[in-house]
DRENDO-1510 file (C-alpha; in Angstrom, 1 decimal, always signed):
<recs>
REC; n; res; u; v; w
REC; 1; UNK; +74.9; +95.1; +136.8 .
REC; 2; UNK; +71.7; +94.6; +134.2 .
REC; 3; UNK; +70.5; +97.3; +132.2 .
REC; 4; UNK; +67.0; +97.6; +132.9 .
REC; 5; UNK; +64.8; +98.2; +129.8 .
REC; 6; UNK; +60.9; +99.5; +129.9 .
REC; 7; UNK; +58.3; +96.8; +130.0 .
REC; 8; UNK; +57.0; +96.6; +126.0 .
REC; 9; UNK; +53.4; +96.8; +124.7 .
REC; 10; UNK; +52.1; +94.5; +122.1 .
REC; 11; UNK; +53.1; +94.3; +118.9 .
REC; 12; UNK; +51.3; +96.4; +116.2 .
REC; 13; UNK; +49.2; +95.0; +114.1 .
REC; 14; UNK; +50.9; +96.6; +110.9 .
REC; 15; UNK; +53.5; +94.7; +110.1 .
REC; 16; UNK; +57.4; +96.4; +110.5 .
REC; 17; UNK; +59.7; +97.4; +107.8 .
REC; 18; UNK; +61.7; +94.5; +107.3 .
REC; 19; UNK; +65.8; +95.3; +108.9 .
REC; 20; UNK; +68.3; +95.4; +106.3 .
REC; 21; UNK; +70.2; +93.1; +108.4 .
REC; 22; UNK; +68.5; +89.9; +109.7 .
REC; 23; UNK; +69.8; +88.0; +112.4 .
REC; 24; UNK; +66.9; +85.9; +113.4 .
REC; 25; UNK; +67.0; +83.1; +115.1 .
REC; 26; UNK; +63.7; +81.4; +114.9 .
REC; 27; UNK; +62.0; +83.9; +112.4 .
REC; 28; UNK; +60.3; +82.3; +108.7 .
REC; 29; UNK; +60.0; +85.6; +107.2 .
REC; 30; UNK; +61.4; +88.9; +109.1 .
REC; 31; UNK; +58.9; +91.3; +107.3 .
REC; 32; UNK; +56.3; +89.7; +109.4 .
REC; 33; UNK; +56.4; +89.5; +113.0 .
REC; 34; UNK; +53.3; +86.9; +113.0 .
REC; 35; UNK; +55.6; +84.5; +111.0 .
REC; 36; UNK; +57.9; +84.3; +113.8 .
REC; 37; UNK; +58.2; +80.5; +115.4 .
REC; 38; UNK; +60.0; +79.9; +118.1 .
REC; 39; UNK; +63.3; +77.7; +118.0 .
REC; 40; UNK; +64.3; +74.9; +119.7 .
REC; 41; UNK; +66.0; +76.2; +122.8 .
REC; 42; UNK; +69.3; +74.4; +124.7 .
REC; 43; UNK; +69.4; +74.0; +128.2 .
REC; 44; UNK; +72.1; +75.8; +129.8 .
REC; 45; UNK; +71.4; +74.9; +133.9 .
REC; 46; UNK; +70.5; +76.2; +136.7 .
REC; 47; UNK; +72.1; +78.7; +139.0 .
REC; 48; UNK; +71.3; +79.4; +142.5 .
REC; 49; UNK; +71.1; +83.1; +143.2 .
REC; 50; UNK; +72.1; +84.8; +146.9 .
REC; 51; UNK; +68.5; +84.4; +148.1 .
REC; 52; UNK; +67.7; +81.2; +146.6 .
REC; 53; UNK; +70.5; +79.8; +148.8 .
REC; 54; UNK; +69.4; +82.0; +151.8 .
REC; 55; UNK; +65.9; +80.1; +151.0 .
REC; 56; UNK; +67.8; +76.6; +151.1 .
REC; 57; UNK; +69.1; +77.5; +154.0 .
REC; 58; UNK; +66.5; +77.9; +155.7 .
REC; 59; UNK; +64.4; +75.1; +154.3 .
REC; 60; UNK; +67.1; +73.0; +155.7 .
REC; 61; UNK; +66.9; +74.5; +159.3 .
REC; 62; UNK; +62.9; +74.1; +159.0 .
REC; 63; UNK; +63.6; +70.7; +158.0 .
REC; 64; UNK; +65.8; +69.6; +161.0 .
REC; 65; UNK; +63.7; +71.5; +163.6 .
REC; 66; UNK; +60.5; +69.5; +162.3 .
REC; 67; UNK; +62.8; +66.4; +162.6 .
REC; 68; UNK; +64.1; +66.8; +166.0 .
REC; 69; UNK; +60.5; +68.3; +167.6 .
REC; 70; UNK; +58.1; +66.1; +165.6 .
REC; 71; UNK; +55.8; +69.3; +165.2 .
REC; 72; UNK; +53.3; +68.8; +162.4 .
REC; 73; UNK; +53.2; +72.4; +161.6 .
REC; 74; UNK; +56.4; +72.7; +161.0 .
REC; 75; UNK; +56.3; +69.9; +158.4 .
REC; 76; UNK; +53.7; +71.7; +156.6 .
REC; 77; UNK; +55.6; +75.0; +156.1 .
REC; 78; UNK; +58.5; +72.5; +155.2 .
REC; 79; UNK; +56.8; +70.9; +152.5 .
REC; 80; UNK; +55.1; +74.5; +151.6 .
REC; 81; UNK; +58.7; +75.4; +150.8 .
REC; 82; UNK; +59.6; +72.8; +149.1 .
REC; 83; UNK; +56.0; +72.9; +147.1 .
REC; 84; UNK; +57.9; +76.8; +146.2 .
REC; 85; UNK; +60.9; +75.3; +145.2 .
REC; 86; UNK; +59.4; +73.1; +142.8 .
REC; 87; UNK; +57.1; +76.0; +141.1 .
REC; 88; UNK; +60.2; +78.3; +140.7 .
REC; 89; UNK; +61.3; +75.8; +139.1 .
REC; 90; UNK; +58.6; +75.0; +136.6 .
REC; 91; UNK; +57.7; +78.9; +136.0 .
REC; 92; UNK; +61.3; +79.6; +135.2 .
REC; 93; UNK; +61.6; +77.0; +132.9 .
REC; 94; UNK; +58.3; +77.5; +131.1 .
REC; 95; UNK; +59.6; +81.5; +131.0 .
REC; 96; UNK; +62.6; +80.9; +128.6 .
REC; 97; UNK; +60.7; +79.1; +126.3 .
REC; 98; UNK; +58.9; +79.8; +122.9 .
REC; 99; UNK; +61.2; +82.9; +122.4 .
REC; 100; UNK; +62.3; +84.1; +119.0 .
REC; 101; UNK; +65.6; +86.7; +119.0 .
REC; 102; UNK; +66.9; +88.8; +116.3 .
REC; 103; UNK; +69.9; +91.2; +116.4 .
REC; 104; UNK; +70.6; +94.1; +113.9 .
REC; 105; UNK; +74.8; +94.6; +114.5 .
REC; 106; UNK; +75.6; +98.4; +113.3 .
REC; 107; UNK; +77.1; +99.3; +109.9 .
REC; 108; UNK; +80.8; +99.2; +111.1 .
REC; 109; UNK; +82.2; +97.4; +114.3 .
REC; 110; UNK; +86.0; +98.3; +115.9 .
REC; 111; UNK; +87.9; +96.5; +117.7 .
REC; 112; UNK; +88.1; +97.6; +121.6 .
REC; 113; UNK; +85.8; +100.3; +120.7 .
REC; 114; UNK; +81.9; +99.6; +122.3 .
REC; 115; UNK; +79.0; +99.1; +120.0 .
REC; 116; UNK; +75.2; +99.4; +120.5 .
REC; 117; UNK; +73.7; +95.8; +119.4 .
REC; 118; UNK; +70.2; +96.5; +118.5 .
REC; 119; UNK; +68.0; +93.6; +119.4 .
REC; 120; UNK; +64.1; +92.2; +119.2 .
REC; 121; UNK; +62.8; +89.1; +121.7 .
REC; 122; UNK; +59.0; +87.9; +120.6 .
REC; 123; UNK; +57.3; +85.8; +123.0 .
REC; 124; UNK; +55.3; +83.4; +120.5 .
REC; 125; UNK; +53.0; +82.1; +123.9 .
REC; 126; UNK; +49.4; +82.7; +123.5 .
REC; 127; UNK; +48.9; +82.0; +127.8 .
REC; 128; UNK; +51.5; +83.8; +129.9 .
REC; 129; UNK; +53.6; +86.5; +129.5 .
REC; 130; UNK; +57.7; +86.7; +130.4 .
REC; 131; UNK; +59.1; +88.3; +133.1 .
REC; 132; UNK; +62.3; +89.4; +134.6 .
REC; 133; UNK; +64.5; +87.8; +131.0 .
REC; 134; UNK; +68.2; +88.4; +130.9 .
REC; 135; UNK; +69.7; +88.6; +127.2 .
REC; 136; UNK; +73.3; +88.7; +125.6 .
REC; 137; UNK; +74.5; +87.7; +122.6 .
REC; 138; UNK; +77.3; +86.1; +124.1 .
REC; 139; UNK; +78.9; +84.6; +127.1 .
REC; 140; UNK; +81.4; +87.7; +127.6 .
REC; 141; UNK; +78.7; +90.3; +127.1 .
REC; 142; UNK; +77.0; +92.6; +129.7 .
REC; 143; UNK; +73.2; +91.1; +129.9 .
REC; 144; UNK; +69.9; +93.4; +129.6 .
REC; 145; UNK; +67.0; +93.3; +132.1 .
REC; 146; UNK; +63.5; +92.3; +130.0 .
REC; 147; UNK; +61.2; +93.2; +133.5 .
REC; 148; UNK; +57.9; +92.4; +131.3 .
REC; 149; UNK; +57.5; +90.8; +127.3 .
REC; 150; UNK; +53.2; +90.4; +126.9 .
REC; 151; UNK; +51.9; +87.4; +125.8 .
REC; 152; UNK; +52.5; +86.7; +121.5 .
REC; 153; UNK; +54.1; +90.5; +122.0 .
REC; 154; UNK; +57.8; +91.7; +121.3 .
REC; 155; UNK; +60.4; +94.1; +123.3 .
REC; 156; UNK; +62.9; +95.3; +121.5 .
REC; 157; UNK; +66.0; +97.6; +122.4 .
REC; 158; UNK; +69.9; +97.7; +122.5 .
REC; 159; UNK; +72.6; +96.4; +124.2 .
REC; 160; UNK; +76.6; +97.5; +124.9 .
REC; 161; UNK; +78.8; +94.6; +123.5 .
REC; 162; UNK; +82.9; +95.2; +122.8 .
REC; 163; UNK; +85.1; +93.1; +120.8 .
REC; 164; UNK; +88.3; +92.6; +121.4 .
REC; 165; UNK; +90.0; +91.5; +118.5 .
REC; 166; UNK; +89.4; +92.0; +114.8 .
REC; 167; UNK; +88.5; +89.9; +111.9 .
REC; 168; UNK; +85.2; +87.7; +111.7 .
REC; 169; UNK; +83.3; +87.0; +114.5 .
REC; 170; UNK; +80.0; +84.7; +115.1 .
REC; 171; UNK; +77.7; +84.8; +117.3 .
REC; 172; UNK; +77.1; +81.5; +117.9 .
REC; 173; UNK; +73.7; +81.6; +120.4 .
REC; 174; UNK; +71.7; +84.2; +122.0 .
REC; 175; UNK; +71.4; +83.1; +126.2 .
REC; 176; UNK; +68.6; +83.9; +127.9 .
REC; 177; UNK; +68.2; +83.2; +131.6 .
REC; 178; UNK; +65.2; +83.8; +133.9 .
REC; 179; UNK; +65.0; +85.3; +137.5 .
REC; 180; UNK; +61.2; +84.4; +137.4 .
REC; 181; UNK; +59.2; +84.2; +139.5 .
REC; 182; UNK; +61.1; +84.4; +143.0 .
REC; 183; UNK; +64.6; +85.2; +142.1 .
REC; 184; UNK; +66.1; +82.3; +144.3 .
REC; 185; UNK; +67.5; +80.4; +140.4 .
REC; 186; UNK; +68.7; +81.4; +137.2 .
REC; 187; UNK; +67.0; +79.4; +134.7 .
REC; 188; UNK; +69.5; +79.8; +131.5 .
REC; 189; UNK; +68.5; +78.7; +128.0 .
REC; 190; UNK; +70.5; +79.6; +124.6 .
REC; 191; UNK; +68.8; +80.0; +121.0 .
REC; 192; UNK; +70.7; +79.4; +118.0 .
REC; 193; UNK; +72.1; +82.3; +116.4 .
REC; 194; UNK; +72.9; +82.6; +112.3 .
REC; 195; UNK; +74.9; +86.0; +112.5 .
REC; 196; UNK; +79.0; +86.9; +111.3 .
REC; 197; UNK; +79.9; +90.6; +111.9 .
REC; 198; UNK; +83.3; +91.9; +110.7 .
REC; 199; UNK; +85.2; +93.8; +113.0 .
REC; 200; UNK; +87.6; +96.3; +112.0 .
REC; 201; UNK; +91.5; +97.0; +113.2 .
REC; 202; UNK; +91.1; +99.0; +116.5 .
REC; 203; UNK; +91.5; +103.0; +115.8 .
REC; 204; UNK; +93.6; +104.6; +117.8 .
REC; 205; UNK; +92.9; +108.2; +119.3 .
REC; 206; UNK; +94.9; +110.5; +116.8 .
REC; 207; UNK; +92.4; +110.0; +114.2 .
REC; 208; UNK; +88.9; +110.4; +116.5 .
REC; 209; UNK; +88.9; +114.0; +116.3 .
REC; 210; UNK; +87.5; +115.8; +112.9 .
REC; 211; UNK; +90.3; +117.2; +111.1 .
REC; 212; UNK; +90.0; +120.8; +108.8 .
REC; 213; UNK; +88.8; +120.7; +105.5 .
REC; 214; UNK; +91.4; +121.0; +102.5 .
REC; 215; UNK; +90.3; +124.6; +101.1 .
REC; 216; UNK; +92.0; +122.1; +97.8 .
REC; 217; UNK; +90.5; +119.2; +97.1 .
REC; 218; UNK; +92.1; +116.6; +95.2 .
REC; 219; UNK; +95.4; +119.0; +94.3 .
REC; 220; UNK; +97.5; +121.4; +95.7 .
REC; 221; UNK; +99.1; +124.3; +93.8 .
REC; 222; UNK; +102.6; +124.5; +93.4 .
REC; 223; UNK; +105.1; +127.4; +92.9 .
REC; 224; UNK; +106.1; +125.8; +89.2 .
REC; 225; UNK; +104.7; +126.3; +86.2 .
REC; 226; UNK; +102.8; +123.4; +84.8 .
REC; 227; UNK; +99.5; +121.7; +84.0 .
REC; 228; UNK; +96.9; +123.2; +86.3 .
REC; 229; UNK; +94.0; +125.9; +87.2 .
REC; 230; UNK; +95.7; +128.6; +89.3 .
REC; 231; UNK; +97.3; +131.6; +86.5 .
REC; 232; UNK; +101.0; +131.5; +87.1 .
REC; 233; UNK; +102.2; +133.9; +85.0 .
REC; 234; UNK; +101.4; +135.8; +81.3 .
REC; 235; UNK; +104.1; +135.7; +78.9 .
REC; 236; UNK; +104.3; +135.7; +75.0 .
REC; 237; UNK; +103.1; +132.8; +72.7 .
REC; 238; UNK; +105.9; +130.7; +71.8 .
REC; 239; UNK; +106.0; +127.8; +69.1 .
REC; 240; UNK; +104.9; +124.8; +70.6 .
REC; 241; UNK; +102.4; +126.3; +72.9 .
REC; 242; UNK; +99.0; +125.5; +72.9 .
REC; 243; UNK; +96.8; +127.5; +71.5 .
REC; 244; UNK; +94.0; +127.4; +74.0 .
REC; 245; UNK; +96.0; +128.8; +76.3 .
REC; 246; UNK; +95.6; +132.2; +74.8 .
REC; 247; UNK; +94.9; +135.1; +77.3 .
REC; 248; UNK; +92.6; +137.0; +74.1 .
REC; 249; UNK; +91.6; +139.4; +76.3 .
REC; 250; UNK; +95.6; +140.7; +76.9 .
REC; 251; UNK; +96.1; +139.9; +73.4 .
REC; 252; UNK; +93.5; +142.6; +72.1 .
REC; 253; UNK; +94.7; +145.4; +74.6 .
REC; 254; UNK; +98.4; +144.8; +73.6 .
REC; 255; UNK; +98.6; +143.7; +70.2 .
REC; 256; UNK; +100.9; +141.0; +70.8 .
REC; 257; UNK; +99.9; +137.2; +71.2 .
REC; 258; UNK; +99.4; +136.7; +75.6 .
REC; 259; UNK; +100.3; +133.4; +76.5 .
REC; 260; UNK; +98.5; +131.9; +80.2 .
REC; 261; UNK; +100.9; +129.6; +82.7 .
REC; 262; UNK; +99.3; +127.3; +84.5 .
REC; 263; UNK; +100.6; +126.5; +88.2 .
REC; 264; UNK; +101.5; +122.9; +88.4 .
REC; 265; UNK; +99.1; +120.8; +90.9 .
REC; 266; UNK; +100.5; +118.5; +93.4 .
REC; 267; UNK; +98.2; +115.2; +94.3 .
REC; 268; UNK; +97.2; +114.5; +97.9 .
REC; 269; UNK; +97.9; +110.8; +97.5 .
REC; 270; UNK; +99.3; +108.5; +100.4 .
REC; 271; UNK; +100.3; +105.6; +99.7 .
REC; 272; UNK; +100.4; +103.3; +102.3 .
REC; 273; UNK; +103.1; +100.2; +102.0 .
REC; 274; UNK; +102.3; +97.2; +104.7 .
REC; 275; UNK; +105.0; +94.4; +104.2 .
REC; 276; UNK; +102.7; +91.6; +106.2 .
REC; 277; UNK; +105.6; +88.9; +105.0 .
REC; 278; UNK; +106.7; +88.6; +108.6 .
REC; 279; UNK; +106.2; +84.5; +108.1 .
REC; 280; UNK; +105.1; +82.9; +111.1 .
REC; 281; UNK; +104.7; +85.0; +114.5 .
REC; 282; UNK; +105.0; +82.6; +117.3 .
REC; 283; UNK; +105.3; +84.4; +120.4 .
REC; 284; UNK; +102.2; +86.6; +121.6 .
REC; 285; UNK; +104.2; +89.4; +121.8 .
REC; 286; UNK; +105.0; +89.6; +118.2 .
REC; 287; UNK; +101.4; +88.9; +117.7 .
REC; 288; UNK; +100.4; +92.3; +119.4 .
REC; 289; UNK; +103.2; +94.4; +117.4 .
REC; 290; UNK; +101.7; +93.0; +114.1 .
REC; 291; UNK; +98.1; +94.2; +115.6 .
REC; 292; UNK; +99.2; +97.2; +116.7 .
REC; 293; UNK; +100.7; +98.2; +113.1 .
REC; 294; UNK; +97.4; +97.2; +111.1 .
REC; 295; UNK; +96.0; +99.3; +113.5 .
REC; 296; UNK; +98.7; +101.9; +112.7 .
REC; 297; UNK; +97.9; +101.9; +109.0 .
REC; 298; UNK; +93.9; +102.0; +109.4 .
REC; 299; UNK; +94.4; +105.1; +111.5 .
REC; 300; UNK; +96.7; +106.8; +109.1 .
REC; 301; UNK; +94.4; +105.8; +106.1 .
REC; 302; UNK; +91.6; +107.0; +107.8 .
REC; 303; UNK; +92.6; +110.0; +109.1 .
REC; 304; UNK; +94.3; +110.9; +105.0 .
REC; 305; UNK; +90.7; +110.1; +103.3 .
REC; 306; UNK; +89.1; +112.4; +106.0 .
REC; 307; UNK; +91.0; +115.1; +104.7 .
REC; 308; UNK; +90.5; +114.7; +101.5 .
REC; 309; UNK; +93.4; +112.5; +100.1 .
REC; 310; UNK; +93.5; +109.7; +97.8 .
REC; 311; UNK; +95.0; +106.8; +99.6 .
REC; 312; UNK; +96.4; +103.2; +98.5 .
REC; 313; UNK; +97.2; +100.2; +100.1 .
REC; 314; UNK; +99.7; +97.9; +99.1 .
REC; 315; UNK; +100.2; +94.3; +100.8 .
REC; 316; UNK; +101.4; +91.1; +100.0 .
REC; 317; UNK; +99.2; +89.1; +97.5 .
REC; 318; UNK; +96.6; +92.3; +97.4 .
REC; 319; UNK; +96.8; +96.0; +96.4 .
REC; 320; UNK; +94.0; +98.3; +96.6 .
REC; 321; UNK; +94.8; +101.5; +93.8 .
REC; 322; UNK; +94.7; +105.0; +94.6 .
REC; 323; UNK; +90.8; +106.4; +95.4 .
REC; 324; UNK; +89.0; +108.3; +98.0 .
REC; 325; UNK; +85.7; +108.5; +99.5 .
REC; 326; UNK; +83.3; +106.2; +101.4 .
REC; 327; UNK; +84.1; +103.4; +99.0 .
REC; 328; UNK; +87.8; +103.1; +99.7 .
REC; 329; UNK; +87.8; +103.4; +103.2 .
REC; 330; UNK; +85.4; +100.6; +103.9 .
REC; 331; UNK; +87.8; +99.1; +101.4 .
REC; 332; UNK; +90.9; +99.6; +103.5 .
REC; 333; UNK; +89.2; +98.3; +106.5 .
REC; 334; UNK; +88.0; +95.2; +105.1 .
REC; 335; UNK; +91.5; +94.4; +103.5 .
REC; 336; UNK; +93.0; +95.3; +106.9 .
REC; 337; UNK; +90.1; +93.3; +109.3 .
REC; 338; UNK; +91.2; +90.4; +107.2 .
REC; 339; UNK; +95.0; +90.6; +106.6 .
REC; 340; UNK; +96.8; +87.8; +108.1 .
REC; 341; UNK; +100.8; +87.2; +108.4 .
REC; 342; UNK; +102.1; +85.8; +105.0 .
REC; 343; UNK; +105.2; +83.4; +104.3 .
REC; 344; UNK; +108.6; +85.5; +104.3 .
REC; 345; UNK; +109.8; +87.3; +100.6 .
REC; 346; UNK; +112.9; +89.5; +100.3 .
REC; 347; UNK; +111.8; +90.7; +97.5 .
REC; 348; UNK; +110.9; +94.8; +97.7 .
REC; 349; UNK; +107.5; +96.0; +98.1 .
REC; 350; UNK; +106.9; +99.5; +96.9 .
REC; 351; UNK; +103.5; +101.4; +95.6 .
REC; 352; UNK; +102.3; +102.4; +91.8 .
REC; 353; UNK; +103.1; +106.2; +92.1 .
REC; 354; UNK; +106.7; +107.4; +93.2 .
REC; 355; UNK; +106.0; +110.8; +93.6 .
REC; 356; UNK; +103.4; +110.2; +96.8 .
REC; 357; UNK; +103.9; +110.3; +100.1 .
REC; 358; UNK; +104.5; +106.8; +101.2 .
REC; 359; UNK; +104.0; +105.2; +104.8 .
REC; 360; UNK; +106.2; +102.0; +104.8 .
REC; 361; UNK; +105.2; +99.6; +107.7 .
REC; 362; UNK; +107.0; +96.4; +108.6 .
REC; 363; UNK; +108.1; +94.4; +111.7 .
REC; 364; UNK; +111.5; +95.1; +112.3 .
REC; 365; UNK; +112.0; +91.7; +114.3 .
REC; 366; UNK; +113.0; +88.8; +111.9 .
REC; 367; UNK; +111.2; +90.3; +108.8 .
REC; 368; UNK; +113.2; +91.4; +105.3 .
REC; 369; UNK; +115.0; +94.5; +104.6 .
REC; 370; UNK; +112.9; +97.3; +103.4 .
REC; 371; UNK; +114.1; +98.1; +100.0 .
REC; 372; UNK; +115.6; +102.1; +99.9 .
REC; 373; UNK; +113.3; +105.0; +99.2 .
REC; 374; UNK; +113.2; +106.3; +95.7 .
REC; 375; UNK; +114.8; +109.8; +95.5 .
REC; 376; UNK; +112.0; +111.5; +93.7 .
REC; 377; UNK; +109.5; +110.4; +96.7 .
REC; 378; UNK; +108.8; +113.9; +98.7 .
REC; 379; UNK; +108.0; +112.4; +102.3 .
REC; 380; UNK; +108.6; +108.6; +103.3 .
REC; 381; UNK; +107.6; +107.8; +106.8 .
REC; 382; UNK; +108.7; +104.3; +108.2 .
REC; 383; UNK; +106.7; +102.9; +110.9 .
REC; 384; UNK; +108.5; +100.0; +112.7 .
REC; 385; UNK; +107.6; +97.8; +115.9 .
REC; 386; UNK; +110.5; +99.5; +117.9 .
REC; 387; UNK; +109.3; +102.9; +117.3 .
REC; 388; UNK; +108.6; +105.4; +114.6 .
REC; 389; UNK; +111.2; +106.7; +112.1 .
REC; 390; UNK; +111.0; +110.0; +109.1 .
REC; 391; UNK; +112.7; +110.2; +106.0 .
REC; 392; UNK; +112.3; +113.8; +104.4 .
REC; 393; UNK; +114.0; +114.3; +101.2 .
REC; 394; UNK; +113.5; +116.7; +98.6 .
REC; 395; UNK; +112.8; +115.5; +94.9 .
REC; 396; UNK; +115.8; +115.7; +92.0 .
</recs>
């Protein structure tokens, strides 16, 4: 069923802030709405509704009675029928045209997760309004109900769209169809469209809620003494220590040189290991397991920078380094929208930094042996198509 929108007023006479993102179809200059010009529009065809073919119905029966009775009368509500027919037709098709369409897509689109497409139809006639328009980006999407657009005016609202699959996606035309002015066809028109959105690996439900905030961000102290900011313990000076290390204060009071240990910091970094040199997948089954585990490792990633870890991502041909923050994970959602399957290698695949906390993923059908976890490495997790499999070992 059609969302049904408000009828719009007229366009202001200020002109609008021009959108960030322009996906205009038949617009010059998107800062002005005046400079809007409407695009050449492609005929889609006609489609007879449930009472437009109760209409032809009856039209017909109208048109064999007159025949068999020879009533005049009955010929002129025949041809006052047809006369109908023939202005739904013309009002219909003079309703889809002179339209310019833009679409604003949001900041960050998933994959089998819904999306609000914010959208803008101008009428550029100066005559007649538009009434009764049904808009979608695209032949798979839900349309929206238009009930009224005023004459040289604009309505503007948004629309629920889902995309299945990740990667690039273009919106090739914008189809608009018309239930003016009787409802018995659906006029359908479709306007050119200029507009590639990039949708990211779908997110599965273990990272949508908000997880706690590290009381320690960027480190966690350990029970060694070390480089750090926690106190771990006083002790005298020895040779070799550094002098700014000096507790003065302890010093004064005892008379004897106080020397401050540090606690040694453990790094929150994940590193995240995705061996995509699975070569070609031919069946569509092996096709899903590779989706599913790029979806696998943009959950885990997001889910680690959340919480305050530095994350990296090493694949085949491309590695992005250790980092957190905005930056990074729209980083590791690009590189992971737009990873593909690579030619097979048997050679190993590991990240920069050892002593993190690796999460190896890999296809377990037909791909390469995963080369054997360092022993220093605190917590390696293996994620496999079959299932998942943890390696906890403690360092030398």
């Amino acid at each position: 069923m059609a969302q049904v929108y408000p009828a719009a007023t007229a366009a202001p006479a200020a002109a609008p802030r021009p959108s960030r993102r322009c996906a205009a179809t038949s617009c010059r200059n998107c800062g002005d709405w005046r400079a809007w010009a409407p695009s050449e529009s492609i005929p889609e065809g006609i489609r007879i509704t449930m009472v437009g073919l109760w209409y032809v119905l009856l039209s017909v029966l109208v048109a064999v009675a007159a025949t068999n009775t020879g009533n005049n009368a009955l010929y002129g509500v025949l041809a006052l029928m047809f006369a109908v027919l023939i202005l739904s037709g013309v009002l219909s098709r003079q309703n889809v045209r002179g339209l310019a369409i833009t679409f604003d897509p949001p900041a960050e689109i998933f994959a089998n997760r819904p999306f609000a497409l914010g959208f803008a139809l101008r009428s550029c006639g100066y005559l007649l309004p538009r009434w009764l328009l049904l808009l979608k980006p695209a032949v798979e999407a839900r349309p929206v109900l238009l009930p009224f657009v005023p004459r040289h005016g604009r309505s503007q609202g948004r629309l629920e769209m889902l995309i299945p699959r990740r990667g690039p996606y273009r919106f090739q035309y914008a189809h608009v169809a018309s239930l003016f002015p009787f409802g018995f066809f659906r006029k359908g028109v479709r306007y050119h469209l200029d507009l590639e959105v990039l949708v990211f690996p779908e997110i599965f439900p273990a990272a949508a809620g908000t997880p706690e905030e590290p009381e320690n961000q960027g480190a966690d102290a350990t029970r060694h003494a070390g480089w750090g900011h926690a106190l771990f313990a006083l002790r005298g000076f020895r040779r070799g220590d550094d002098p700014r290390g000096i507790h003065w204060k302890q010093t004064a009071r005892t008379g004897e040189i106080v020397f401050m240990e540090r606690e040694a910091e453990q790094t929150r970094r994940l590193s995240i290991v995705f061996d995509n040199a699975v070569g070609q997948l031919a069946d569509e089954a092996a096709r899903r397991r590779f989706e599913r585990l790029i979806s696998e490792a943009a959950t885990t990633a997001l889910d680690h920078l959340a919480r305050g870890y530095e994350v990296e991502l090493v694949t085949r041909g491309q590695t992005l380094g250790f980092a957190a923050g905005v930056r990074q994970r729209l980083a590791i959602l690009e590189l992971l929208a737009m990873l593909a399957p690579a030619p097979r290698r048997h050679d190993p695949l590991t990240g920069r930094d050892p002593r993190a906390s690796q999460l190896r993923i890999h296809l377990d059908a037909g791909s390469p042996e995963q080369p054997a976890a360092p022993r220093e490495q605190q917590h390696v997790q293996v994620i496999a198509a079959a299932g998942v499999r943890e390696e906890r070992g403690r360092p030398r």
